[in-house]
PQR file of N, CA, C, O and H, with PARSE charges and radii, in Angstrom:
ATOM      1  N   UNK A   1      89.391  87.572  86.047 -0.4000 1.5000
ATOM      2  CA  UNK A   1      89.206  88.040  87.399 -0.0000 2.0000
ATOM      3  C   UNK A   1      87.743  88.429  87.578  0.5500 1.7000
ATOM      4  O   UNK A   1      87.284  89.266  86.800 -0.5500 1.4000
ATOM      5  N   UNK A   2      87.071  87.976  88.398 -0.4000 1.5000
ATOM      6  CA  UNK A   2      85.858  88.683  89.117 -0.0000 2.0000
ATOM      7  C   UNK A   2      85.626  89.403  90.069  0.5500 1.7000
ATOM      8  O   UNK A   2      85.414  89.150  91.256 -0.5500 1.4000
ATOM      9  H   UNK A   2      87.444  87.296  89.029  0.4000 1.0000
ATOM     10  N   UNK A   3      85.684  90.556  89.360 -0.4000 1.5000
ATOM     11  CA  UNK A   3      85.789  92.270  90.257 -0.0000 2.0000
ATOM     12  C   UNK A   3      84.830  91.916  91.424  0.5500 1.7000
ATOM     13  O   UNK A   3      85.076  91.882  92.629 -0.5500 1.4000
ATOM     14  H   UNK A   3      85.855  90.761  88.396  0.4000 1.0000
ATOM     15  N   UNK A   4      83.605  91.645  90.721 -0.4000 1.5000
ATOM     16  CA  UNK A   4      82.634  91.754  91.239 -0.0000 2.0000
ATOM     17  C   UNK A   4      82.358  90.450  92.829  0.5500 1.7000
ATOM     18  O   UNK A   4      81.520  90.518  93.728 -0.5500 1.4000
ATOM     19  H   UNK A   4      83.405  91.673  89.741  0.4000 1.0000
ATOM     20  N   UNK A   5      83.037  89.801  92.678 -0.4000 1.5000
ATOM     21  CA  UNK A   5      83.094  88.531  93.466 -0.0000 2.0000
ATOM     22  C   UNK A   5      84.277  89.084  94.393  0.5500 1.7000
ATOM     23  O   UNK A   5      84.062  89.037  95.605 -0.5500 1.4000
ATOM     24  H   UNK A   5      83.718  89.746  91.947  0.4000 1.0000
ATOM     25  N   UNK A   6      85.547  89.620  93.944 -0.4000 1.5000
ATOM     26  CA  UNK A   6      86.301  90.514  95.330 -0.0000 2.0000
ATOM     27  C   UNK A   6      84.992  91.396  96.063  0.5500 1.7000
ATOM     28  O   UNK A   6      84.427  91.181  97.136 -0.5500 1.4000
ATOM     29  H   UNK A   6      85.723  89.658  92.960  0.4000 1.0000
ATOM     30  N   UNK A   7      84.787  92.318  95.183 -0.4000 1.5000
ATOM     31  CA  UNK A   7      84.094  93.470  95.528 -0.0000 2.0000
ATOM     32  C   UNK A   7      82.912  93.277  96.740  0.5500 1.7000
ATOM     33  O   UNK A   7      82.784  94.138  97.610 -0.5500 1.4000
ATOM     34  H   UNK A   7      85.246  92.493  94.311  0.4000 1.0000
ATOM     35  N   UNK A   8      82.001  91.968  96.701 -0.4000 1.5000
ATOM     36  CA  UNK A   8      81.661  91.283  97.625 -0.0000 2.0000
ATOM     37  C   UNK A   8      82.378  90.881  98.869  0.5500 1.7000
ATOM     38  O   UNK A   8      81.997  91.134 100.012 -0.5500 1.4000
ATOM     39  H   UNK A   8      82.105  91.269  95.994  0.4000 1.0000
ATOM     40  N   UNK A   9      83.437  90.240  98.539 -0.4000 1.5000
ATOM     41  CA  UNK A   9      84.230  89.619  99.726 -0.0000 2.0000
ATOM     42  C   UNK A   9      84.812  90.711 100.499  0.5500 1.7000
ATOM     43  O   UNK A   9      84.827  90.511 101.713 -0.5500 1.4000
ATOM     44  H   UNK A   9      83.746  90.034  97.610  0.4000 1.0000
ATOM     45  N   UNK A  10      85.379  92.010 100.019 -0.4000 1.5000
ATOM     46  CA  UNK A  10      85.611  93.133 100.649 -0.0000 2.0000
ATOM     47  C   UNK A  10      84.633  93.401 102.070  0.5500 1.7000
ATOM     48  O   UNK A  10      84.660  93.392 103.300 -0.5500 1.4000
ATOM     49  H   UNK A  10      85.367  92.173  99.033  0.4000 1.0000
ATOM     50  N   UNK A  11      83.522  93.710 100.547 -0.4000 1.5000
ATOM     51  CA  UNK A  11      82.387  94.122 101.685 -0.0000 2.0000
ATOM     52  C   UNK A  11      82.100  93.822 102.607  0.5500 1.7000
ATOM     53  O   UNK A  11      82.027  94.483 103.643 -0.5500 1.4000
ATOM     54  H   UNK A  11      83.500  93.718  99.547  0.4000 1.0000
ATOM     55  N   UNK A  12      81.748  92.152 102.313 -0.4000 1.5000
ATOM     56  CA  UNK A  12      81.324  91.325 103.392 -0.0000 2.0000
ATOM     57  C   UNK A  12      82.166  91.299 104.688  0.5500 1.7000
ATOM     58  O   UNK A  12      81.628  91.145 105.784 -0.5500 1.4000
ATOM     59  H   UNK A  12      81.807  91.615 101.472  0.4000 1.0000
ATOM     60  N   UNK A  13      83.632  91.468 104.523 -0.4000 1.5000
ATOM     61  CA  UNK A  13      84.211  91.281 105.049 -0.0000 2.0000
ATOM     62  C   UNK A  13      84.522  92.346 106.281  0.5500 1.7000
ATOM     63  O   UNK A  13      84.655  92.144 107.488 -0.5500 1.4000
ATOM     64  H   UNK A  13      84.069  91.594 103.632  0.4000 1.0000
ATOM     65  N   UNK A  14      84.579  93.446 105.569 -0.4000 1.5000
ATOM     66  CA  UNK A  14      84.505  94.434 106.154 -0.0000 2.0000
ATOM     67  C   UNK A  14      83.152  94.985 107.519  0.5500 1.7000
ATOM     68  O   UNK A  14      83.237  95.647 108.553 -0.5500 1.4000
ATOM     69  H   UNK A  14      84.471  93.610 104.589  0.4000 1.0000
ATOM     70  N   UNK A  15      82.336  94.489 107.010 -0.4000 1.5000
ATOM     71  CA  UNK A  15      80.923  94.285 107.616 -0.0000 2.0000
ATOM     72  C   UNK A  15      80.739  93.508 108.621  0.5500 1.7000
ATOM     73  O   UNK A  15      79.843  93.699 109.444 -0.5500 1.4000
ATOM     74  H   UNK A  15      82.267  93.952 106.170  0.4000 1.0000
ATOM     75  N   UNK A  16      81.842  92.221 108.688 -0.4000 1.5000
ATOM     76  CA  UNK A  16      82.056  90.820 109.989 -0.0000 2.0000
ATOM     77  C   UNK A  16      82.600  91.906 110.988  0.5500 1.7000
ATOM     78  O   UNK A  16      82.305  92.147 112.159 -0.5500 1.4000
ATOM     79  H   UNK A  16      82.570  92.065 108.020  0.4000 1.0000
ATOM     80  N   UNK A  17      83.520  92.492 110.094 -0.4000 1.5000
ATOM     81  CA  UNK A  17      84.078  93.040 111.277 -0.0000 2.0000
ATOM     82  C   UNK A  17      83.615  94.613 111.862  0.5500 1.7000
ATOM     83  O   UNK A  17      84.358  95.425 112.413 -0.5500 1.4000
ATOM     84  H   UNK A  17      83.759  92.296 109.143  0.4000 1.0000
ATOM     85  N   UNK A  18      82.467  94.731 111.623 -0.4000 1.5000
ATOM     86  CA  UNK A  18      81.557  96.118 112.186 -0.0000 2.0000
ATOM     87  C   UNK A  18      82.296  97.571 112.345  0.5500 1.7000
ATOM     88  O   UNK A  18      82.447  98.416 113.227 -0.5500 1.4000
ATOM     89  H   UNK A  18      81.863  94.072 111.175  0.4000 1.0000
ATOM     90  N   UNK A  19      82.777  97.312 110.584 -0.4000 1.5000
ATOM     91  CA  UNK A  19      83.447  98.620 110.311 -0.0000 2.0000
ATOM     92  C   UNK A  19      83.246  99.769 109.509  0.5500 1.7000
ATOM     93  O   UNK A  19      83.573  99.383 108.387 -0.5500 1.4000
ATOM     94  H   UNK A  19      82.654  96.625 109.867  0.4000 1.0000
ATOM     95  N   UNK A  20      83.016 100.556 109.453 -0.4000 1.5000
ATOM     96  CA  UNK A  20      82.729 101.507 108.155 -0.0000 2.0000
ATOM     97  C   UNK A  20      83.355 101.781 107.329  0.5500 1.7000
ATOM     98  O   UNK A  20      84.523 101.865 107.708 -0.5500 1.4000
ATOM     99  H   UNK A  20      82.751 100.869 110.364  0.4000 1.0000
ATOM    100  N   UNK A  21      83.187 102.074 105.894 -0.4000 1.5000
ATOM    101  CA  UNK A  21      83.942 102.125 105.087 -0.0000 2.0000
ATOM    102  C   UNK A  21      85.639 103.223 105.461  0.5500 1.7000
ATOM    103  O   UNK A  21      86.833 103.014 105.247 -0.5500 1.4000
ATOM    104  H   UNK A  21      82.238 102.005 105.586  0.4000 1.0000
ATOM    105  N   UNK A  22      84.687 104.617 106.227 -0.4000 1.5000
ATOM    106  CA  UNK A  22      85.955 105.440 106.636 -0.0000 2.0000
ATOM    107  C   UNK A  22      86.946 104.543 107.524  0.5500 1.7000
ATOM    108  O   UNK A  22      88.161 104.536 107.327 -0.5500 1.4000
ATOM    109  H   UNK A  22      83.717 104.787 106.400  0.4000 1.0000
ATOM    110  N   UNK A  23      86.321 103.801 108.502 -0.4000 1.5000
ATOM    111  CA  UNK A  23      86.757 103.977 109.410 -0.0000 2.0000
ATOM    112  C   UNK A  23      88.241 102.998 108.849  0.5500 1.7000
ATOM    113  O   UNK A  23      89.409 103.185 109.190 -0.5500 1.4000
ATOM    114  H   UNK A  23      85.334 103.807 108.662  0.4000 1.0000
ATOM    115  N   UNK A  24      87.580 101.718 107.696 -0.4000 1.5000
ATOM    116  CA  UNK A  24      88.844 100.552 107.587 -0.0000 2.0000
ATOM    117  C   UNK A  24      89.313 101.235 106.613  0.5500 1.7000
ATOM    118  O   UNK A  24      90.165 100.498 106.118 -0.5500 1.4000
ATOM    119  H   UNK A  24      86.631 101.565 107.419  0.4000 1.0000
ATOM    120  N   UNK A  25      89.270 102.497 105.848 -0.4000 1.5000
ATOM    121  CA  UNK A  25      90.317 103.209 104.547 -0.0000 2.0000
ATOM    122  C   UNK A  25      91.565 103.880 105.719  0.5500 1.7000
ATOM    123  O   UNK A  25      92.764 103.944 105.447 -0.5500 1.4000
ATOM    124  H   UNK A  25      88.578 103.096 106.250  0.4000 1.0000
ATOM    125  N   UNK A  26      90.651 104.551 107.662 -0.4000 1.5000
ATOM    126  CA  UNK A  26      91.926 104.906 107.997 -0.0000 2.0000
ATOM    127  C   UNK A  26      93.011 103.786 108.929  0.5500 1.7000
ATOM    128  O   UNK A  26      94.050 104.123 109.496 -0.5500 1.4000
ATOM    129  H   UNK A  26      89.677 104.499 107.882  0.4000 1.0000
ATOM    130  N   UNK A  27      92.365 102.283 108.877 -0.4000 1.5000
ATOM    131  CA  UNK A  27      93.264 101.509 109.536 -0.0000 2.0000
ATOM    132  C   UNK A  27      94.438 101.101 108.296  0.5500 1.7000
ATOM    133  O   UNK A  27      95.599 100.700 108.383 -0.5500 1.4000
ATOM    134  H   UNK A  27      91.520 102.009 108.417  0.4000 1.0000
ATOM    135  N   UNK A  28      93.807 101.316 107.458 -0.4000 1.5000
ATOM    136  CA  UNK A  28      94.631 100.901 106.054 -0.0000 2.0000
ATOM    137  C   UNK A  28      95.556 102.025 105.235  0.5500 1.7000
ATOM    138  O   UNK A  28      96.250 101.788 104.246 -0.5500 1.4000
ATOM    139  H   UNK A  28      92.864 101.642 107.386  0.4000 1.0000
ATOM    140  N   UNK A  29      95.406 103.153 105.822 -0.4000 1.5000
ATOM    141  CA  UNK A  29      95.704 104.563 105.459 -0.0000 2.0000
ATOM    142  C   UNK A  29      95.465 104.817 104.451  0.5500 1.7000
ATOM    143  O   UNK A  29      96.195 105.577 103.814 -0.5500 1.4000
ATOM    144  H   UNK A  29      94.842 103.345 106.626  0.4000 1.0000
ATOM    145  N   UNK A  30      94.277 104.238 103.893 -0.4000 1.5000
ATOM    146  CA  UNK A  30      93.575 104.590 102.557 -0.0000 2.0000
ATOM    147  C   UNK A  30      92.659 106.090 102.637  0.5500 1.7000
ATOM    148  O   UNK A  30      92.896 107.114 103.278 -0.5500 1.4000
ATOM    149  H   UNK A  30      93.684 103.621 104.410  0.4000 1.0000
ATOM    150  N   UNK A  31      91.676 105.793 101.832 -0.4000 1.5000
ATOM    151  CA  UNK A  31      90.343 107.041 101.127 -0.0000 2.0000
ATOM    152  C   UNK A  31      88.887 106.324 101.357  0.5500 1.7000
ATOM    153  O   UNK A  31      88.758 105.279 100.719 -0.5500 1.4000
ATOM    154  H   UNK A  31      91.483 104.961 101.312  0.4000 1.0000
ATOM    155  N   UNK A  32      88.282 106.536 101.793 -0.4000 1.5000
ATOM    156  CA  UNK A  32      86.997 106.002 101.809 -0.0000 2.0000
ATOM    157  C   UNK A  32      86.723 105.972 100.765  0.5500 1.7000
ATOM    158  O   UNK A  32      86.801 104.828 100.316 -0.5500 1.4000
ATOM    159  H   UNK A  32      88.387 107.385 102.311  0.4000 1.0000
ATOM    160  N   UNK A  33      86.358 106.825  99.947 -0.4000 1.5000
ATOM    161  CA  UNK A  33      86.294 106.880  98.612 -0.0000 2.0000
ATOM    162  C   UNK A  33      86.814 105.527  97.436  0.5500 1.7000
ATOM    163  O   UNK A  33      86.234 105.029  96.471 -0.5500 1.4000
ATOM    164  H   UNK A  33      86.295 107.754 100.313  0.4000 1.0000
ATOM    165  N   UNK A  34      88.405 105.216  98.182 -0.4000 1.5000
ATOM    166  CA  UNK A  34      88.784 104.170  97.380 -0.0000 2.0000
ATOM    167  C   UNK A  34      87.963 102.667  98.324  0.5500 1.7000
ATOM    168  O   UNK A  34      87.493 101.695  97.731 -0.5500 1.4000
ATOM    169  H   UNK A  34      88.876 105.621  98.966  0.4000 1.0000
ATOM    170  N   UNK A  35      87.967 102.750  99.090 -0.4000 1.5000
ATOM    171  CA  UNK A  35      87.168 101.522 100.126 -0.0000 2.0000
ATOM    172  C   UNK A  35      85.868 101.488  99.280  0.5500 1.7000
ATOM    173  O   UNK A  35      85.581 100.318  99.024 -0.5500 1.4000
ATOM    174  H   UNK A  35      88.349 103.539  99.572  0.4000 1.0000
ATOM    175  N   UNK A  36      85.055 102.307  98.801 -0.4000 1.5000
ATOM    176  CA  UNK A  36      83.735 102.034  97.956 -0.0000 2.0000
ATOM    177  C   UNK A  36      84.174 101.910  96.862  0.5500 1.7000
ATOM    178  O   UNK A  36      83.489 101.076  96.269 -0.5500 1.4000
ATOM    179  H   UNK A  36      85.288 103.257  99.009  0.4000 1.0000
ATOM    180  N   UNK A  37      85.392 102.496  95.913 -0.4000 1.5000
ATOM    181  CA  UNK A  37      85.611 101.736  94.700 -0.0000 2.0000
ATOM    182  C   UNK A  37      85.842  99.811  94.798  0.5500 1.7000
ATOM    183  O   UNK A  37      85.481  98.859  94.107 -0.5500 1.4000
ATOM    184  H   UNK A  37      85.949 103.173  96.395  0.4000 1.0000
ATOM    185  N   UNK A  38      86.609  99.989  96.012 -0.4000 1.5000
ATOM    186  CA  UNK A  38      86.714  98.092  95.643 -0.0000 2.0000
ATOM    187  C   UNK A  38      85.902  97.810  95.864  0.5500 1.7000
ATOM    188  O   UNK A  38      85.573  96.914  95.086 -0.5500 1.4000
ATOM    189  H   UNK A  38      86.902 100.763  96.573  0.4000 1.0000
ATOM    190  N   UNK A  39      84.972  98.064  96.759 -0.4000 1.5000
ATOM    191  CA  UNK A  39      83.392  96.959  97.463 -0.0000 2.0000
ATOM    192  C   UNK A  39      82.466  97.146  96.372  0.5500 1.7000
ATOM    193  O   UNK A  39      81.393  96.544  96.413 -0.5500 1.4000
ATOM    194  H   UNK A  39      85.239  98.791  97.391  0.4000 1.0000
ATOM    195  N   UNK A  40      82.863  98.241  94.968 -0.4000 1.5000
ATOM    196  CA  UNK A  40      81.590  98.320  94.414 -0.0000 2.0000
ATOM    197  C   UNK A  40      82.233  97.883  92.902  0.5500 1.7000
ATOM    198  O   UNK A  40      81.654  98.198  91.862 -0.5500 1.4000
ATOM    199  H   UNK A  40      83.735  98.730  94.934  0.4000 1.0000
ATOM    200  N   UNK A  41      83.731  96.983  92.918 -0.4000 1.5000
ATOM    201  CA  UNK A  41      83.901  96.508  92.009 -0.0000 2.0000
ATOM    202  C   UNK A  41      84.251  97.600  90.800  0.5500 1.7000
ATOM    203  O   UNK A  41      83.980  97.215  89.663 -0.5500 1.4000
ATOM    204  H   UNK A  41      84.202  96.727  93.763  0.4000 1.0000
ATOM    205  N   UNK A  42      84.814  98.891  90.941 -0.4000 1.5000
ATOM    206  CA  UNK A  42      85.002  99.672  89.763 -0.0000 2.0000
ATOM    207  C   UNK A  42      86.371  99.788  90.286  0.5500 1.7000
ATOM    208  O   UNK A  42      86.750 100.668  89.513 -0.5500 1.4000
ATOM    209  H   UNK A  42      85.034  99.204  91.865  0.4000 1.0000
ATOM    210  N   UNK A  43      87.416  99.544  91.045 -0.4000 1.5000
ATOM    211  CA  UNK A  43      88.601  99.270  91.157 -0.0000 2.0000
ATOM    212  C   UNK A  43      89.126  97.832  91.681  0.5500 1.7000
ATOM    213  O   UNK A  43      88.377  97.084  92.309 -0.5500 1.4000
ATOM    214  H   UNK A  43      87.108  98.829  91.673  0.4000 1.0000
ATOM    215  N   UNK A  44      89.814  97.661  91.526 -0.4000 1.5000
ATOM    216  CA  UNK A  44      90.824  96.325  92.444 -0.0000 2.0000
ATOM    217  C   UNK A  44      91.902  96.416  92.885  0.5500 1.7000
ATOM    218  O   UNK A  44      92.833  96.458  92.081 -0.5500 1.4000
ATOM    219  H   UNK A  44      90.423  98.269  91.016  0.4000 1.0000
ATOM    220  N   UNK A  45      92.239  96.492  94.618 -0.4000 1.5000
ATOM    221  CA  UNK A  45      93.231  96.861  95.274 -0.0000 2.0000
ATOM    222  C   UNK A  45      94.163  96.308  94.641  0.5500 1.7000
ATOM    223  O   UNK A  45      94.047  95.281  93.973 -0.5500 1.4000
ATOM    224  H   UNK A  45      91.482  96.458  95.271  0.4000 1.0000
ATOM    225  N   UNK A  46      95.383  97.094  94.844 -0.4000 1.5000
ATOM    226  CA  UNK A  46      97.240  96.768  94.513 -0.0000 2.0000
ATOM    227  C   UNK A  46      97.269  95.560  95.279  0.5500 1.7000
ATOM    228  O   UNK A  46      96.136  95.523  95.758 -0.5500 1.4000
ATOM    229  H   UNK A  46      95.476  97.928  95.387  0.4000 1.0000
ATOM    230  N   UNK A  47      97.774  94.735  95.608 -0.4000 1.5000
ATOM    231  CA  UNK A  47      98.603  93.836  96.504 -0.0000 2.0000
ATOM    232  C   UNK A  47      98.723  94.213  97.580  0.5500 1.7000
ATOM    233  O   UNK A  47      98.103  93.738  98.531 -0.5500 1.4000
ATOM    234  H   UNK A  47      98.694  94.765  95.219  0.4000 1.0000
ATOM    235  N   UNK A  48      99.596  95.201  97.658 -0.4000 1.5000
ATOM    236  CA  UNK A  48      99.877  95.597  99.171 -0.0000 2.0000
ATOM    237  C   UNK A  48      98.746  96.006  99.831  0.5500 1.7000
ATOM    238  O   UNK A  48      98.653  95.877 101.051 -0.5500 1.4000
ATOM    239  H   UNK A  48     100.100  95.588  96.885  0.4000 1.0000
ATOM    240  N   UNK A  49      97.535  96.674  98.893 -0.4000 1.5000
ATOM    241  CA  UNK A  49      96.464  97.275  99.834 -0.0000 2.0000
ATOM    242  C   UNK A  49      95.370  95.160 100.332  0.5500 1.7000
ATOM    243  O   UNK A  49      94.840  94.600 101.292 -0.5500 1.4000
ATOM    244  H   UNK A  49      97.611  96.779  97.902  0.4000 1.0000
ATOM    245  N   UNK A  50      95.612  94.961  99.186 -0.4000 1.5000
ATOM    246  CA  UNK A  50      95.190  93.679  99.767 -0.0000 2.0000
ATOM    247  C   UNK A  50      95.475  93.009 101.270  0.5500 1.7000
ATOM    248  O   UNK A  50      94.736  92.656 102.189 -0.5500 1.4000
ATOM    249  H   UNK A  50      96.042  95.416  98.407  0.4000 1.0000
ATOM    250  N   UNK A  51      97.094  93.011 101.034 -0.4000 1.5000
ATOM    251  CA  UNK A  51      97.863  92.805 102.310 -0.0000 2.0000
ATOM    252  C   UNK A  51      97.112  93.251 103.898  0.5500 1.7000
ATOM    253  O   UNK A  51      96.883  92.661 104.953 -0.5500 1.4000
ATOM    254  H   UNK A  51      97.695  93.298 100.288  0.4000 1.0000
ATOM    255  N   UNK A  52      96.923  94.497 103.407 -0.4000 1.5000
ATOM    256  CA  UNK A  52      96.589  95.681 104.669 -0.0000 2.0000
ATOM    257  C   UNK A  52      94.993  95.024 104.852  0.5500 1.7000
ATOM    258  O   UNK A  52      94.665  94.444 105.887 -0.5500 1.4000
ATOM    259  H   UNK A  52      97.110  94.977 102.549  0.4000 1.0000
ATOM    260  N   UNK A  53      94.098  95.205 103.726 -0.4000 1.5000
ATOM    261  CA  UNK A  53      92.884  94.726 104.016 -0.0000 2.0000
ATOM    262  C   UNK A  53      92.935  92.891 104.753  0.5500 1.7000
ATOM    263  O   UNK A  53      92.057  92.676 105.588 -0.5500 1.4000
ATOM    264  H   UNK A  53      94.365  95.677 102.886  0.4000 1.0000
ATOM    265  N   UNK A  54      93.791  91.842 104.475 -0.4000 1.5000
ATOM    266  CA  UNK A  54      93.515  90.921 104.765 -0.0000 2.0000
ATOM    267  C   UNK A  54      93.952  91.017 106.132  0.5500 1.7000
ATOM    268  O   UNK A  54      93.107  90.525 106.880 -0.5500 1.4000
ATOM    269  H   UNK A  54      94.504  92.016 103.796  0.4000 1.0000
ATOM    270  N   UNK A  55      95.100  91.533 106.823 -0.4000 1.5000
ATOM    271  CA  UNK A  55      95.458  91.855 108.318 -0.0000 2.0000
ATOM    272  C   UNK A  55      94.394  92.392 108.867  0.5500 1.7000
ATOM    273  O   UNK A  55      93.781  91.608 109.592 -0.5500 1.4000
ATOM    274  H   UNK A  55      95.787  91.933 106.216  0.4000 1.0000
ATOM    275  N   UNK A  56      93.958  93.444 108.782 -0.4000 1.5000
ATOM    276  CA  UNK A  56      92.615  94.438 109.635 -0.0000 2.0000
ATOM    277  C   UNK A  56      91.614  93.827 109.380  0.5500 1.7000
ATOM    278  O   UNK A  56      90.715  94.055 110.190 -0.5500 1.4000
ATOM    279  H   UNK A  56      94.456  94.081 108.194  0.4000 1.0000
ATOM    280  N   UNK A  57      91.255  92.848 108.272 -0.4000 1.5000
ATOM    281  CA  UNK A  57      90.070  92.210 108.223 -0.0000 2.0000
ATOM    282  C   UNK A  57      89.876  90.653 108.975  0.5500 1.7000
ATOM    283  O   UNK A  57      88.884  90.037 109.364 -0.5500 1.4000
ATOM    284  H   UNK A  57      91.985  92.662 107.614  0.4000 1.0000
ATOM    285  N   UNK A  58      91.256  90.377 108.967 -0.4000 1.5000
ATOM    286  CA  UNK A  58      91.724  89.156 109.958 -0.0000 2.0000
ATOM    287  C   UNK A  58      90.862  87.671 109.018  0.5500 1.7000
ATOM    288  O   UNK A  58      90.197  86.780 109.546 -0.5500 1.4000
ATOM    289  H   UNK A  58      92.062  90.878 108.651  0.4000 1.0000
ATOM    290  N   UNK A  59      91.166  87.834 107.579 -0.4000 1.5000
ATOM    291  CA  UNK A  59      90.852  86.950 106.644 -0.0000 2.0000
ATOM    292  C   UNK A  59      92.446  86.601 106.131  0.5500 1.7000
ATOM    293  O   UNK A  59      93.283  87.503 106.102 -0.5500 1.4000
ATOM    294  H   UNK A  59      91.707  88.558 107.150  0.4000 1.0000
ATOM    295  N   UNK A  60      92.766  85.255 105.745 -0.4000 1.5000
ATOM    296  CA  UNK A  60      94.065  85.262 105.003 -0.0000 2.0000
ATOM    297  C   UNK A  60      93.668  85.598 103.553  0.5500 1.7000
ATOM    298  O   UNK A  60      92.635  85.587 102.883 -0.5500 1.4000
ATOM    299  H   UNK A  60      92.086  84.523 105.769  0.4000 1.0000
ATOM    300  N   UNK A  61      94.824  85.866 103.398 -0.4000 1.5000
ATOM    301  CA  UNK A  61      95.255  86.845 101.694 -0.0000 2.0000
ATOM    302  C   UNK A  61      95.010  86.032 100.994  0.5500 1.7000
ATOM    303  O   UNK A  61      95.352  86.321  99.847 -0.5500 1.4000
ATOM    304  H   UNK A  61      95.663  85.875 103.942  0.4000 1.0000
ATOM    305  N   UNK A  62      94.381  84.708 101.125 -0.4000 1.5000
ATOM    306  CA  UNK A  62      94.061  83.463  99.945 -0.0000 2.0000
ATOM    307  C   UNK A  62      92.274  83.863  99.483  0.5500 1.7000
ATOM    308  O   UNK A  62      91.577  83.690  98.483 -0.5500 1.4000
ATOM    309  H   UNK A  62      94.104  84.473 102.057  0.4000 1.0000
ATOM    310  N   UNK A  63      92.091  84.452 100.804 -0.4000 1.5000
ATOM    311  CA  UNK A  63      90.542  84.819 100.791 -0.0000 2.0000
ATOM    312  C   UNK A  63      90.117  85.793  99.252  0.5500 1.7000
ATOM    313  O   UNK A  63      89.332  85.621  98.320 -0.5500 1.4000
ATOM    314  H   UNK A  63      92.656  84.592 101.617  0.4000 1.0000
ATOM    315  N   UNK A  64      90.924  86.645  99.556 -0.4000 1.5000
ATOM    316  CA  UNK A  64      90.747  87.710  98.440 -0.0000 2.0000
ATOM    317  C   UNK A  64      91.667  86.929  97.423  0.5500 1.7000
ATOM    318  O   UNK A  64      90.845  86.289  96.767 -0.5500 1.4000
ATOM    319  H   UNK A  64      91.563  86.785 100.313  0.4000 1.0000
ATOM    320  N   UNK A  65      93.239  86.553  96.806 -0.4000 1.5000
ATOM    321  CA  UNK A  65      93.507  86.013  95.916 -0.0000 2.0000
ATOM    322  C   UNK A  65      92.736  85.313  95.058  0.5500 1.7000
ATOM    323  O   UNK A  65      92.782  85.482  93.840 -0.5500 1.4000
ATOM    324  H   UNK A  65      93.906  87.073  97.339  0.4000 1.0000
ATOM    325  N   UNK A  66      91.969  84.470  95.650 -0.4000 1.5000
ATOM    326  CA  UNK A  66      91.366  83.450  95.157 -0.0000 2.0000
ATOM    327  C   UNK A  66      90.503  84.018  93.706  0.5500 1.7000
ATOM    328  O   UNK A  66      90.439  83.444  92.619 -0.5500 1.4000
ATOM    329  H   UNK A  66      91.932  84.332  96.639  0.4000 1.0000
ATOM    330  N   UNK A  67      89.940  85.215  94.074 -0.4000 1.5000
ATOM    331  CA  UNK A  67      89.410  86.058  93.493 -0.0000 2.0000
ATOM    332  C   UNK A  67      90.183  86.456  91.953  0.5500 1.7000
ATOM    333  O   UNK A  67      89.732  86.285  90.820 -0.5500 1.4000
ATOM    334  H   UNK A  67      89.992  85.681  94.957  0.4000 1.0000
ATOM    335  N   UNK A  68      91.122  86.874  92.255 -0.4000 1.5000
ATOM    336  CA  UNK A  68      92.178  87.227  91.427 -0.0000 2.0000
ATOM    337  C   UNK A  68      92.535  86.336  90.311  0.5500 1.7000
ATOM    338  O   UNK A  68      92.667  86.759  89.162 -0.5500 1.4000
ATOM    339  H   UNK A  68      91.488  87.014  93.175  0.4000 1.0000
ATOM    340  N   UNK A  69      92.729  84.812  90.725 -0.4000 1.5000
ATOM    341  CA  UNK A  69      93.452  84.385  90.011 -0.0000 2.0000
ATOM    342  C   UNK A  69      92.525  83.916  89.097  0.5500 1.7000
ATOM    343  O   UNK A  69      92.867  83.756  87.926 -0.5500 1.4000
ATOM    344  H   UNK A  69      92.621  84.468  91.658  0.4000 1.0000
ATOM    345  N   UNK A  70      91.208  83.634  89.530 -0.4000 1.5000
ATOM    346  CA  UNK A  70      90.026  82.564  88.898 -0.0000 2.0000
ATOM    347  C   UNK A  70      90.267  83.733  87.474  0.5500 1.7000
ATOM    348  O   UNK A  70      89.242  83.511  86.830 -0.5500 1.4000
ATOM    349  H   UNK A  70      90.930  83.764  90.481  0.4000 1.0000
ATOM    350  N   UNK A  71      90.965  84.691  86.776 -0.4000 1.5000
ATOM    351  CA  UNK A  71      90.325  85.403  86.046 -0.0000 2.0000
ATOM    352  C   UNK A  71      91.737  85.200  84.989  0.5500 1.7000
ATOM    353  O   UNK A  71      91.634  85.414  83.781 -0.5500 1.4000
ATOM    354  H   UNK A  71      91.798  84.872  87.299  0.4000 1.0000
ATOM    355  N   UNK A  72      92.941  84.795  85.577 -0.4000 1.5000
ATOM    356  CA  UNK A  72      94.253  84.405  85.314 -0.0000 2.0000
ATOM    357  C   UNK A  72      93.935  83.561  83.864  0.5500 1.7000
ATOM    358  O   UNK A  72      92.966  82.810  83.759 -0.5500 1.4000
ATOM    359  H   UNK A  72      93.025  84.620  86.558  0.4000 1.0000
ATOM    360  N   UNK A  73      95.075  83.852  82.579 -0.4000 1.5000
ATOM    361  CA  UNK A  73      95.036  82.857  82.098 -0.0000 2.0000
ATOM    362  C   UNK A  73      95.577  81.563  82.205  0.5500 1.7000
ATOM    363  O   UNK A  73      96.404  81.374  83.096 -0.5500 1.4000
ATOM    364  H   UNK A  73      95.862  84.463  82.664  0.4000 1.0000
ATOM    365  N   UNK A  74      95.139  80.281  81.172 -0.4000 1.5000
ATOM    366  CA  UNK A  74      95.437  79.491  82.191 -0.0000 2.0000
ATOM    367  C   UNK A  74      96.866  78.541  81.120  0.5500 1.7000
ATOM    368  O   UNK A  74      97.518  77.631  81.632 -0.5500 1.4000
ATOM    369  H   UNK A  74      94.467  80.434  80.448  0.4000 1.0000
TER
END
């Protein structure tokens, strides 16, 4: 898996859509706090928070998967 390659796509993503970190942890009913752990690659959302981020970010869930799996064995 490449933390660091989600951790980007978060960001970026988050950023298309001219949001702040608080503001998409409270569309997601997250922590800001945890919104800068994924964008800075020292965590990786559950699934479901994926879920939530790919709806409010209005990216499909393949966007971020993709991420995930490249790290999968094979």
């Amino acid at each position: 898996m490449d933390k660091k390659k989600l951790a980007k796509k978060i960001k970026l993503a988050r950023i298309e859509k001219d949001l702040k970190q608080v503001e998409l942890a409270e569309l997601i009913e997250s922590k800001q706090k945890s919104i800068s752990c994924y964008e800075n690659g020292i965590m990786v959302p559950s699934i479901e928070t994926l879920l939530k981020l790919a709806e409010v970010l209005e990216k499909p869930l393949s966007y971020f998967l993709d991420e995930l799996k490249s790290g999968l064995p094979k």
